[in-house]
Each structure stands twice: as C-alpha cells, then as structure tokens.
N, CA, C and O atoms as CSV, one atom per row, in Angstrom:
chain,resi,resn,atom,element,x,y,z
A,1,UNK,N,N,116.858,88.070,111.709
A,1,UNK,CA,C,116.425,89.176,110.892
A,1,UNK,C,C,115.116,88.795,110.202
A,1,UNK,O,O,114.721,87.630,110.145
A,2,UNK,N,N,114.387,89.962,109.621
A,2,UNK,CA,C,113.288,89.503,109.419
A,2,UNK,C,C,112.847,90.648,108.209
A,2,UNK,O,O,112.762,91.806,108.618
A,3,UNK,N,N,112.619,90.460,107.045
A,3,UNK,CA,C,112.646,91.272,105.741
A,3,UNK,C,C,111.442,91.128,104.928
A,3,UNK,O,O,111.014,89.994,104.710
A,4,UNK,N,N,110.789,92.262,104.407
A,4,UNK,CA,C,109.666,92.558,104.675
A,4,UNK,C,C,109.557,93.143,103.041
A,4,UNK,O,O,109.659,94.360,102.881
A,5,UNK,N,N,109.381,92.387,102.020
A,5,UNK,CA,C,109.271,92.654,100.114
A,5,UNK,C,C,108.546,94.240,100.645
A,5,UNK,O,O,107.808,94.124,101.623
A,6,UNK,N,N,108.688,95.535,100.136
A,6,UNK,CA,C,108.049,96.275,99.578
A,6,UNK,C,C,106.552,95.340,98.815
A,6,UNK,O,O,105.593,95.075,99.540
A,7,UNK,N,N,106.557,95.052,97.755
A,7,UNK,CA,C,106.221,94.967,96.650
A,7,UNK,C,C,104.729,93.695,97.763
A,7,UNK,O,O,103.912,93.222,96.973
A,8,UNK,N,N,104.521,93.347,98.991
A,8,UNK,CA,C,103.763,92.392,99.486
A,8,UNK,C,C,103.259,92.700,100.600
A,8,UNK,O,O,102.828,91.884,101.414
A,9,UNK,N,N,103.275,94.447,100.790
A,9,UNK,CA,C,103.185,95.213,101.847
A,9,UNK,C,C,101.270,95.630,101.174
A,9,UNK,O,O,101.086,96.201,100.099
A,10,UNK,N,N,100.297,95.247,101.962
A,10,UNK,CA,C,99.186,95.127,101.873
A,10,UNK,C,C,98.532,96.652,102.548
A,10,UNK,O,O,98.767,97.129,103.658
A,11,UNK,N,N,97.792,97.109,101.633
A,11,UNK,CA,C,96.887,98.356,101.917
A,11,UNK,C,C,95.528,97.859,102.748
A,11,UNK,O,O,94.914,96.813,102.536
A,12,UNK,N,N,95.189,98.948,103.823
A,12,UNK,CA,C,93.756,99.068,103.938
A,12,UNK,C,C,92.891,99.924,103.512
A,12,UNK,O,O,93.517,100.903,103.919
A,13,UNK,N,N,91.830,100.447,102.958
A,13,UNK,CA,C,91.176,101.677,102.768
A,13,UNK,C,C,89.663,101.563,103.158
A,13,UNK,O,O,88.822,100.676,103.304
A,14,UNK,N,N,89.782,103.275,103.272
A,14,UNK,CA,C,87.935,103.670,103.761
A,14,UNK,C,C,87.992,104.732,102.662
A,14,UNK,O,O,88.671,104.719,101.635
A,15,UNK,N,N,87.421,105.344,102.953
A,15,UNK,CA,C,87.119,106.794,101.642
A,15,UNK,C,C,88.012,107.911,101.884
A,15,UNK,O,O,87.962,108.737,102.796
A,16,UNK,N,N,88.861,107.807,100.900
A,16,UNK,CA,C,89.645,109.056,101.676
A,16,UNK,C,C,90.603,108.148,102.201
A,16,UNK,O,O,91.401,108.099,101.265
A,17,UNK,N,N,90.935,107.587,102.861
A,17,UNK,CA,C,91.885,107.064,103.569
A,17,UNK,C,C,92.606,105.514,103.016
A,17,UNK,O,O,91.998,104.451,102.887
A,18,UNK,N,N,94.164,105.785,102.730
A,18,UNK,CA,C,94.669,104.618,102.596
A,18,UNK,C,C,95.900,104.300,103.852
A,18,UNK,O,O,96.713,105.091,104.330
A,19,UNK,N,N,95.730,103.165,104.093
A,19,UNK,CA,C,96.337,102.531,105.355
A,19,UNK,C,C,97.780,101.363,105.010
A,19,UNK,O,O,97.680,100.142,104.888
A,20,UNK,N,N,98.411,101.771,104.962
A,20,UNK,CA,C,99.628,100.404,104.322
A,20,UNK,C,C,100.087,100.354,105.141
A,20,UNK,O,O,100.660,101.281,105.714
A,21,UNK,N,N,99.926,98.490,105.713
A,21,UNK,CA,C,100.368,98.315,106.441
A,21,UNK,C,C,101.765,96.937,106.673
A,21,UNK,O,O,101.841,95.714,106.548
A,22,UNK,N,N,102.868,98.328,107.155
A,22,UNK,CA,C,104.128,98.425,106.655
A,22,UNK,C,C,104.256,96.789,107.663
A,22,UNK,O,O,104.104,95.765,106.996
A,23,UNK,N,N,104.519,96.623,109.164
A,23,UNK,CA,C,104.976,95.481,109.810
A,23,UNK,C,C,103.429,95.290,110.766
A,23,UNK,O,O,102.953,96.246,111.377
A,24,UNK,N,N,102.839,94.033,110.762
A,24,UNK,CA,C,101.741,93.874,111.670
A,24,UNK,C,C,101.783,92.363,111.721
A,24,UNK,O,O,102.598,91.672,111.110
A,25,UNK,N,N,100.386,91.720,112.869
A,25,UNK,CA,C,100.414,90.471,112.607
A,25,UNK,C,C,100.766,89.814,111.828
A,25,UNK,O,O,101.809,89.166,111.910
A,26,UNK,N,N,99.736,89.804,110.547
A,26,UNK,CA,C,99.829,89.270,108.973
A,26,UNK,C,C,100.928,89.354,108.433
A,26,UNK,O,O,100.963,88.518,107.531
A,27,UNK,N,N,102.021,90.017,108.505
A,27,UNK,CA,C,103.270,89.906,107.820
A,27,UNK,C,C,104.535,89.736,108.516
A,27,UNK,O,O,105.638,89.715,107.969
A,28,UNK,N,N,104.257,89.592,109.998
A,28,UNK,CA,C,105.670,89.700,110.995
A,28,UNK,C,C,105.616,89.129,112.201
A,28,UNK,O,O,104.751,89.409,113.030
A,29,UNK,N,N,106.635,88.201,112.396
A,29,UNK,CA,C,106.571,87.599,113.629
A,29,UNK,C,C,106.554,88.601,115.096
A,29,UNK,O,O,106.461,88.006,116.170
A,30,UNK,N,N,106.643,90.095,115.092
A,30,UNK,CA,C,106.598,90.894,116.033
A,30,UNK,C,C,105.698,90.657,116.965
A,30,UNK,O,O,104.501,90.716,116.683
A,31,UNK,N,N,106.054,90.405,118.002
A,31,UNK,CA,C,104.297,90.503,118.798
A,31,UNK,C,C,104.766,91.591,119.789
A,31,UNK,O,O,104.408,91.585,120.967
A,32,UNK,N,N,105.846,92.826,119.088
A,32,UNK,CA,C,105.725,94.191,120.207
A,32,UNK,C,C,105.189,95.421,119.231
A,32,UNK,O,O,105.016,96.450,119.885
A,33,UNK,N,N,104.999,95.506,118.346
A,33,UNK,CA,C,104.705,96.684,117.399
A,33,UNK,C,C,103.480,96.319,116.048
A,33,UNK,O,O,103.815,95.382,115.322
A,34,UNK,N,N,102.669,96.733,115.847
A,34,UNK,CA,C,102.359,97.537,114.434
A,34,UNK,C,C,103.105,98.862,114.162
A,34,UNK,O,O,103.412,99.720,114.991
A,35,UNK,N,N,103.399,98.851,112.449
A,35,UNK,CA,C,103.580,100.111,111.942
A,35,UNK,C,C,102.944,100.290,110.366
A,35,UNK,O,O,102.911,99.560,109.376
A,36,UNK,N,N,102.527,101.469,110.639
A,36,UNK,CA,C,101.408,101.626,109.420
A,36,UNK,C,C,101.400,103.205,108.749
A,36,UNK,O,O,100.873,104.030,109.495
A,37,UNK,N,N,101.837,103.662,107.633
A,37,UNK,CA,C,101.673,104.718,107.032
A,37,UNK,C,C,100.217,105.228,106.352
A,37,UNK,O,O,99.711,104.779,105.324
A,38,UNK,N,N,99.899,105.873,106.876
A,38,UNK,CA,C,98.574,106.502,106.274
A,38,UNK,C,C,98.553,107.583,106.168
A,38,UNK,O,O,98.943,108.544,106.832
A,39,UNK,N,N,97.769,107.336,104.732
A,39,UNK,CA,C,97.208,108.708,103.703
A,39,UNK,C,C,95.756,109.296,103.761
A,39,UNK,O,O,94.844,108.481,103.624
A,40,UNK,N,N,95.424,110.656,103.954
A,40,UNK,CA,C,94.318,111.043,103.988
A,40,UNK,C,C,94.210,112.762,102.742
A,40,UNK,O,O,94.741,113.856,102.549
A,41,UNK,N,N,93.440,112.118,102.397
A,41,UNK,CA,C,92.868,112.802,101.192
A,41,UNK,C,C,92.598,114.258,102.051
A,41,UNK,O,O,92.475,114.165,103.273
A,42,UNK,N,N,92.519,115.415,101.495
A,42,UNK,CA,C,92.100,116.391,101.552
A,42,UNK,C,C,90.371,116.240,102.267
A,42,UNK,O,O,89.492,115.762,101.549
A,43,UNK,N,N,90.034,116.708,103.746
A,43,UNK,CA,C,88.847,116.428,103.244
A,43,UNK,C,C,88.041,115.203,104.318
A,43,UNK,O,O,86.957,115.248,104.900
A,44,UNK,N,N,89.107,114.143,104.264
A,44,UNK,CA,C,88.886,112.660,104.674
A,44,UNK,C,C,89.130,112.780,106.243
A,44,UNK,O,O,89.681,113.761,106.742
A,45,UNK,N,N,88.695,111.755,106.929
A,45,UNK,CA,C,88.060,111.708,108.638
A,45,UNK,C,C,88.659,110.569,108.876
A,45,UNK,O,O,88.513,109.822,107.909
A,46,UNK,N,N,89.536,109.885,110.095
A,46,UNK,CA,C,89.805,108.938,110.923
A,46,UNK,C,C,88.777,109.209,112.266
A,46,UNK,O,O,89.142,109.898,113.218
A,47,UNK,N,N,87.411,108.544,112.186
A,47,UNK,CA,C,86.577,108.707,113.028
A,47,UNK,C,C,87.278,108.652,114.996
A,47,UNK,O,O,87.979,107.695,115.321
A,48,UNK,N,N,87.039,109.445,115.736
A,48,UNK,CA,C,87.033,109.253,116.924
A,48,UNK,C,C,86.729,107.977,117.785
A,48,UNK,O,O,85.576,107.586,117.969
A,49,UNK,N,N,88.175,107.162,118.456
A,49,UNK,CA,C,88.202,105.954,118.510
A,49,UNK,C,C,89.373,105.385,119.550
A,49,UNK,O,O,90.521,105.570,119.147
A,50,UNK,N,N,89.248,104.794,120.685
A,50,UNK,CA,C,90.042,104.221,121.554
A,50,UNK,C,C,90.546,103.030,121.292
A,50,UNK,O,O,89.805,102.221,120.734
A,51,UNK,N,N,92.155,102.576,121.688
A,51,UNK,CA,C,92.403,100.920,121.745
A,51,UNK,C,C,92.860,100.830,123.313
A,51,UNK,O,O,93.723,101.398,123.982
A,52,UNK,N,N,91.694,99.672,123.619
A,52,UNK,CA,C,91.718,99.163,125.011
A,52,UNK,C,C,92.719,98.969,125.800
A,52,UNK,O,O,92.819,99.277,126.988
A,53,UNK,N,N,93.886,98.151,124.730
A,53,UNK,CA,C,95.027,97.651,125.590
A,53,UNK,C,C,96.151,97.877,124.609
A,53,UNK,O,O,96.950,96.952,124.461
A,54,UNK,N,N,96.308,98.947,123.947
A,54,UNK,CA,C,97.620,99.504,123.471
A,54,UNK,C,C,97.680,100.544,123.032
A,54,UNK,O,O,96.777,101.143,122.448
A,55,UNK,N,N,98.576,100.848,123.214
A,55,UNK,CA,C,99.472,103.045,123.231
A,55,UNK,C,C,99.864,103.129,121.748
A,55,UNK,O,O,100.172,102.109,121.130
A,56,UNK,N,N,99.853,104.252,121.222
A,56,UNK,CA,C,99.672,104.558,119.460
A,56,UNK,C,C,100.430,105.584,119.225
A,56,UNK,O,O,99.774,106.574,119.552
A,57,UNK,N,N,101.527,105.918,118.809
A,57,UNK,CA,C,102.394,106.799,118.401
A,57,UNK,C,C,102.406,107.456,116.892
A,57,UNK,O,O,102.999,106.867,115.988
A,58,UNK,N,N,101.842,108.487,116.700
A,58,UNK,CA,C,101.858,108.816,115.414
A,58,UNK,C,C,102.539,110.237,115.084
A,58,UNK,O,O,102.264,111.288,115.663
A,59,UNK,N,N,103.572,110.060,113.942
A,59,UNK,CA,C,104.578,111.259,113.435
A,59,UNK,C,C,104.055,111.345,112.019
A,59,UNK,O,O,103.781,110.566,111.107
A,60,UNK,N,N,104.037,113.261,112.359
A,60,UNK,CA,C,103.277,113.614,110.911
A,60,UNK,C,C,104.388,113.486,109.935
A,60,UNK,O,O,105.549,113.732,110.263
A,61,UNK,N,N,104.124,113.188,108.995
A,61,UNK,CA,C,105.280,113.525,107.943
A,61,UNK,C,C,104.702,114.716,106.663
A,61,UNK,O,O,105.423,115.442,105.979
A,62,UNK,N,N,103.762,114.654,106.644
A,62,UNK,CA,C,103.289,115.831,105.513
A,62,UNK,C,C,102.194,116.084,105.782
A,62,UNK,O,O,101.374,115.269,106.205
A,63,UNK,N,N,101.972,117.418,105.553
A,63,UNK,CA,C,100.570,118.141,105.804
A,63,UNK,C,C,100.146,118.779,107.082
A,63,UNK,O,O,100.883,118.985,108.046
A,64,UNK,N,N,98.547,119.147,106.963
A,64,UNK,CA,C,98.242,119.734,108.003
A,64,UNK,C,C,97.109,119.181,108.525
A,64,UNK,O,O,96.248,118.971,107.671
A,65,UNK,N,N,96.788,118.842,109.764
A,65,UNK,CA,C,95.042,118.259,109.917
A,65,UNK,C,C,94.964,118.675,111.314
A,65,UNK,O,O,95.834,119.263,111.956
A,66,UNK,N,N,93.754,118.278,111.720
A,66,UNK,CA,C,93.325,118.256,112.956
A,66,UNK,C,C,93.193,117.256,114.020
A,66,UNK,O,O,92.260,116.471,113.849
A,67,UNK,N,N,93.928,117.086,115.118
A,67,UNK,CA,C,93.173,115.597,115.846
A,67,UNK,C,C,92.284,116.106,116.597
A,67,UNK,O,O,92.169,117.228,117.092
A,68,UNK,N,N,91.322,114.675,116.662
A,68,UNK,CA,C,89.824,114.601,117.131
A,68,UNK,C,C,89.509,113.799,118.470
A,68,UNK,O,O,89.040,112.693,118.739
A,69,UNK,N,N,90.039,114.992,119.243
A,69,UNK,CA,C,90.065,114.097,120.893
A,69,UNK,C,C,89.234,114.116,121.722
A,69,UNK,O,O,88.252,114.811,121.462
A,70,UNK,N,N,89.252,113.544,122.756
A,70,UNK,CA,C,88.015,113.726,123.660
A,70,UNK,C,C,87.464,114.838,123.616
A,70,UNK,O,O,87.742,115.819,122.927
A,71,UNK,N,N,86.192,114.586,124.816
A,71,UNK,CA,C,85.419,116.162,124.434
A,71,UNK,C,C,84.872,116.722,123.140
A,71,UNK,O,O,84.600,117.890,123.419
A,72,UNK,N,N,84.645,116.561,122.198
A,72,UNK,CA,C,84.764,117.192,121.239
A,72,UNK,C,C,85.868,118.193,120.584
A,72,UNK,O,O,85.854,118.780,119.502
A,73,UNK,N,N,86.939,118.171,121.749
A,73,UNK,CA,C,88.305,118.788,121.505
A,73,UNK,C,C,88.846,118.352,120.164
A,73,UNK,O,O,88.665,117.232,119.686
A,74,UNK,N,N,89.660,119.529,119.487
A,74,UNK,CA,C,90.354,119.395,118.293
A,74,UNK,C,C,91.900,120.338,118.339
A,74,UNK,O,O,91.884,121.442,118.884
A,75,UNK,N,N,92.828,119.947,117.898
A,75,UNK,CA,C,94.245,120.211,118.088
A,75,UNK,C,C,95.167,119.704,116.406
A,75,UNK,O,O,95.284,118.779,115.603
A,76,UNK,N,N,95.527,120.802,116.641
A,76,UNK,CA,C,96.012,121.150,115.396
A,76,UNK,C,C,97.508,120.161,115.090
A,76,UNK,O,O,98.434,120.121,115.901
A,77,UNK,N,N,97.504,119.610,114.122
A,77,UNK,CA,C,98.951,118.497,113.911
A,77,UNK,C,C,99.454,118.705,112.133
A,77,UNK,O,O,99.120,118.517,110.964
A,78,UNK,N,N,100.187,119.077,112.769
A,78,UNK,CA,C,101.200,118.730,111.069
A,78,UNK,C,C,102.879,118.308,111.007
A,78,UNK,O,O,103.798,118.251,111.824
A,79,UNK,N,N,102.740,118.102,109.838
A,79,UNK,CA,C,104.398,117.581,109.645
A,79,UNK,C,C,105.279,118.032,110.693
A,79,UNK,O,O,105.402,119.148,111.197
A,80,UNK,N,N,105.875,116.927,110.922
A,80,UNK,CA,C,106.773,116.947,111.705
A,80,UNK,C,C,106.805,117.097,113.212
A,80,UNK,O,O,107.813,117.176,113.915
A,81,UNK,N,N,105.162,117.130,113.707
A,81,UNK,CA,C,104.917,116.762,115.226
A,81,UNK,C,C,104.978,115.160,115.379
A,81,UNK,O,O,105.250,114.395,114.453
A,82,UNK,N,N,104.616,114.698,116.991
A,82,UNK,CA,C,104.509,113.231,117.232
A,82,UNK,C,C,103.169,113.563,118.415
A,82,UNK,O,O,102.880,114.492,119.168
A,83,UNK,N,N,102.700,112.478,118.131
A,83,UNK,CA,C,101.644,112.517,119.412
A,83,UNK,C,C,101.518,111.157,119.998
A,83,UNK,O,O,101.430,110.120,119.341
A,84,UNK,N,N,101.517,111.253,121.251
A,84,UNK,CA,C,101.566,109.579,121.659
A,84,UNK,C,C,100.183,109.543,122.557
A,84,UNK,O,O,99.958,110.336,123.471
A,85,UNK,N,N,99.336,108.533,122.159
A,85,UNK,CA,C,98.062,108.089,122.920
A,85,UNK,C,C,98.293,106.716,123.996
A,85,UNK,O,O,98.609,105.546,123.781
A,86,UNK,N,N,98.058,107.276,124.898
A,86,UNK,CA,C,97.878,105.819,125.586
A,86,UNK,C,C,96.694,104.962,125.341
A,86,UNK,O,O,95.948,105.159,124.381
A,87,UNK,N,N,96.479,103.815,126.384
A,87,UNK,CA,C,95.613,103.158,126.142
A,87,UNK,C,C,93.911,103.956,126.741
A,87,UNK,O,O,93.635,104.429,127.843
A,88,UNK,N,N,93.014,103.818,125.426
A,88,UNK,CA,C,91.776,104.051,126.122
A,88,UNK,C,C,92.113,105.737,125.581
A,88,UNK,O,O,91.005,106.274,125.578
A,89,UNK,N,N,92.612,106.226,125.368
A,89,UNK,CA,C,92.931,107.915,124.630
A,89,UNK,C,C,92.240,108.095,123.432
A,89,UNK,O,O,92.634,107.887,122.284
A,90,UNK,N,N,90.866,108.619,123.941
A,90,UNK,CA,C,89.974,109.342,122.641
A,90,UNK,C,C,91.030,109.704,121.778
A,90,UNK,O,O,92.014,110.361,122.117
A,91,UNK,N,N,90.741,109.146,120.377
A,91,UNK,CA,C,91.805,109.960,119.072
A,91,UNK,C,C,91.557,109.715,117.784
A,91,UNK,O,O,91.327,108.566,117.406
A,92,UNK,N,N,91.571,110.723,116.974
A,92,UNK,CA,C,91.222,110.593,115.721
A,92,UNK,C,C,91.405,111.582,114.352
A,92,UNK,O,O,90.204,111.474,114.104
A,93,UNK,N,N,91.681,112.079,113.728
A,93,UNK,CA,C,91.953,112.519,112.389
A,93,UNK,C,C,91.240,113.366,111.447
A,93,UNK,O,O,90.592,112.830,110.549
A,94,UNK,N,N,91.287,114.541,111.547
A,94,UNK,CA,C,90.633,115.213,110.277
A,94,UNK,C,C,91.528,115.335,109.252
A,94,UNK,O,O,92.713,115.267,109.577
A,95,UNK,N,N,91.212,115.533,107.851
A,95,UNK,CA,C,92.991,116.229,106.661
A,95,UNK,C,C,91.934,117.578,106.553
A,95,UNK,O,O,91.061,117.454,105.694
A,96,UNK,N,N,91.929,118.680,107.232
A,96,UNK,CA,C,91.281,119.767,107.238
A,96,UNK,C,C,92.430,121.065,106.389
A,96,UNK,O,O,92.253,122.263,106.606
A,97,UNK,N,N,93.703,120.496,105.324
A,97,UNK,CA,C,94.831,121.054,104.967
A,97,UNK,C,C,93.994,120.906,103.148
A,97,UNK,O,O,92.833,120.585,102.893
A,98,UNK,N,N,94.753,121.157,102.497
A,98,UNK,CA,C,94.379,121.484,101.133
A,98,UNK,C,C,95.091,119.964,100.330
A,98,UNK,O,O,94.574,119.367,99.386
A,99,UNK,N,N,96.253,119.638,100.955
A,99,UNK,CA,C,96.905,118.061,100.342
A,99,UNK,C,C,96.465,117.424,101.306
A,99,UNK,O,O,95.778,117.624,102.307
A,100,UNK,N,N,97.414,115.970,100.418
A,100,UNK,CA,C,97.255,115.270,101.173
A,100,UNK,C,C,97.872,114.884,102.587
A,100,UNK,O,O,99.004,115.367,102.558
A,101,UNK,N,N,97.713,114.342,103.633
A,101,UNK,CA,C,98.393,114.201,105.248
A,101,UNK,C,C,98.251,113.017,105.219
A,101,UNK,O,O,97.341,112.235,104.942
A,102,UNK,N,N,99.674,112.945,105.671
A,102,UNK,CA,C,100.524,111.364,105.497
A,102,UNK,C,C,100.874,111.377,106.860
A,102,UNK,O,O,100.748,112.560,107.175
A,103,UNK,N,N,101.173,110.863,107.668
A,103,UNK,CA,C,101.618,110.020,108.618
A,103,UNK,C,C,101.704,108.679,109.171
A,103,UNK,O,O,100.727,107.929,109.179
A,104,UNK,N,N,103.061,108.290,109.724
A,104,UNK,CA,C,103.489,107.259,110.730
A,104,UNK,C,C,103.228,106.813,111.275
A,104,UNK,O,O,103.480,107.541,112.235
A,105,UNK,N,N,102.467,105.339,111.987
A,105,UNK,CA,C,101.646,105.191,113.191
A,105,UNK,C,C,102.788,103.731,113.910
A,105,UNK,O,O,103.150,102.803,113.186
A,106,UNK,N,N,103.109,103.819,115.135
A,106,UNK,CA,C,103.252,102.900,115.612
A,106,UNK,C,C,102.528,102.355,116.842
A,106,UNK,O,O,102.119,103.276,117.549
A,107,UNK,N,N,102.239,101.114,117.321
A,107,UNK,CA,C,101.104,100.733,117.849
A,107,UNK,C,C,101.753,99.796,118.634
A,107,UNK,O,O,102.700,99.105,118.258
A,108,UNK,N,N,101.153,99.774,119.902
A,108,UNK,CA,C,102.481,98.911,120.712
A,108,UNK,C,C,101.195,98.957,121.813
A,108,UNK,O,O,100.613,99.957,122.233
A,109,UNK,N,N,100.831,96.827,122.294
A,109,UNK,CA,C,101.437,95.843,121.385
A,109,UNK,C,C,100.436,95.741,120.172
A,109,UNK,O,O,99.458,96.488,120.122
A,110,UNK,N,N,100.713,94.735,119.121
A,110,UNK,CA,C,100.101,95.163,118.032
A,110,UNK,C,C,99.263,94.906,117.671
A,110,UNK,O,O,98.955,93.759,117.996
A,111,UNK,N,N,97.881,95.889,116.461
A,111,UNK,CA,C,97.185,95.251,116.474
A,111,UNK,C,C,97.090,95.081,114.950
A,111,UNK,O,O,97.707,95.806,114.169
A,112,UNK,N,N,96.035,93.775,114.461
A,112,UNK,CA,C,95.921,93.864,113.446
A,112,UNK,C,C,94.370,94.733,112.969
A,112,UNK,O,O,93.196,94.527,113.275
A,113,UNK,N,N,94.988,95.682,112.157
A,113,UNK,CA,C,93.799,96.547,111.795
A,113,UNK,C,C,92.607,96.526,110.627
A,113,UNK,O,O,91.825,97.404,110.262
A,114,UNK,N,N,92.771,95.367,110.266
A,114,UNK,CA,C,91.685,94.749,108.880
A,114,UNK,C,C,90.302,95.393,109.302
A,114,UNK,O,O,89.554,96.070,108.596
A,115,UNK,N,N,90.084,94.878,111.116
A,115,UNK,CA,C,88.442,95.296,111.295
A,115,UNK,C,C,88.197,96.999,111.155
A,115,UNK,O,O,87.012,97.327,111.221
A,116,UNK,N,N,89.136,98.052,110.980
A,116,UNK,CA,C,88.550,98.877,110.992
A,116,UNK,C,C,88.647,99.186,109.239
A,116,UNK,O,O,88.162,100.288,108.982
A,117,UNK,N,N,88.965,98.734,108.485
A,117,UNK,CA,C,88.791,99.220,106.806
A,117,UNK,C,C,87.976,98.457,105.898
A,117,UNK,O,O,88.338,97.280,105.876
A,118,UNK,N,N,87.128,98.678,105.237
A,118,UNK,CA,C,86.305,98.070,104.265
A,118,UNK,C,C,86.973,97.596,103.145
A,118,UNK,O,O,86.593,96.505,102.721
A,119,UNK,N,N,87.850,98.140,102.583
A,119,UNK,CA,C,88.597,97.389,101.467
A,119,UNK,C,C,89.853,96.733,101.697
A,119,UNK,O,O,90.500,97.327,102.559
A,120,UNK,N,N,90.499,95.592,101.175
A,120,UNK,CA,C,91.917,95.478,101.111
A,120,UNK,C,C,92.739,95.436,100.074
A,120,UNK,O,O,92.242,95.165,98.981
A,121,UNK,N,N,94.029,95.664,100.159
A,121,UNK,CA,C,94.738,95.948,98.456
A,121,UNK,C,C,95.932,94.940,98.808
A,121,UNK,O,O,96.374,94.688,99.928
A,122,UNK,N,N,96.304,94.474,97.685
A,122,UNK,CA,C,97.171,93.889,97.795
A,122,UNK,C,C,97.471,92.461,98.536
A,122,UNK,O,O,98.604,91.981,98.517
C-alpha cells in the first residue's frame, strides 16, 4: 500500500490555472499513472499541446469550457463528461463558463508535469 498525506500534495500554477498534483513521479512509486486535479479560473487557457508517448484521460467535475483540438477545432466539455486523448492528440482547455472548471486528469504512463508550470506550491 502506498498513502499519500493530503496536507504534502504539491500544486502547480500558470495564471489562471492551478494544477495539484494528487499521485505522480515526485510523490509515488507508480510508474503506470499520473493523477492531477485542475482548476481554471473563469477566463484561463490550457494552451494547445501533445504528449508523445502517453494517453490522458480527463473527467469534468464542475463547470463548463471548451477543448482546444486540432485544427483549430473547439468542443464543448462540462461536468460530468470524460475525454480520452491518445498519444500525440492535439488538446487543450479554455474555462469559457462564468466559474470556475475543475477537472480530473489521468495520464498513463506518467508524467511528471513541473516543466509545463511556472510556479510551485507546496
């Protein structure tokens, strides 16, 4: 078993966007999953962005936004959909809703995501 303090569970952030990241390298012997809850401000952008060699599962849990897929394509996501990207799957995030949009991300196999956030918490 393998138990994971709340209280040592480390944030990432960009503007607008906070990233806590729940099980990853840095905190877990897993080498089949990341999982990461993220918050996006009213407003706030997860820029358009591929991972080479792993598939990304994300369940909305609140709100409404847009994903930002290939093409310049955009598709509408809110609470309580799932979307699964494979590897190399243009994808990315508007909070184009009035709150905030929270969702689930699981990432398989895992990565550690420090290089894409400018700040760290915790």
């Amino acid at each position: 078993m393998e138990f994971i303090d709340g209280r040592y569970i480390k944030s990432l952030a960009n503007p607008g966007v906070v990233s806590r990241q729940l099980l990853n390298p840095e905190n877990s012997a897993s080498e089949r999953v990341t999982i990461t809850e993220v918050y996006l401000e009213p407003g706030a952008v997860q820029p358009r962005h591929v991972h080479e060699f792993s598939e990304q599962i994300w369940y909305a849990l609140q709100g409404t936004g847009k994903l930002l897929l290939a093409d310049d394509r955009e598709k509408e996501f809110t609470a309580g959909d799932v979307v699964r990207f494979v590897e190399n799957d243009v994808h990315g995030l508007k909070n184009d809703g009035d709150g905030e949009f929270v969702y689930l991300s699981v990432t398989a196999p895992p990565i550690n995501f420090s290089y894409a956030y400018r700040e760290k918490r915790g």
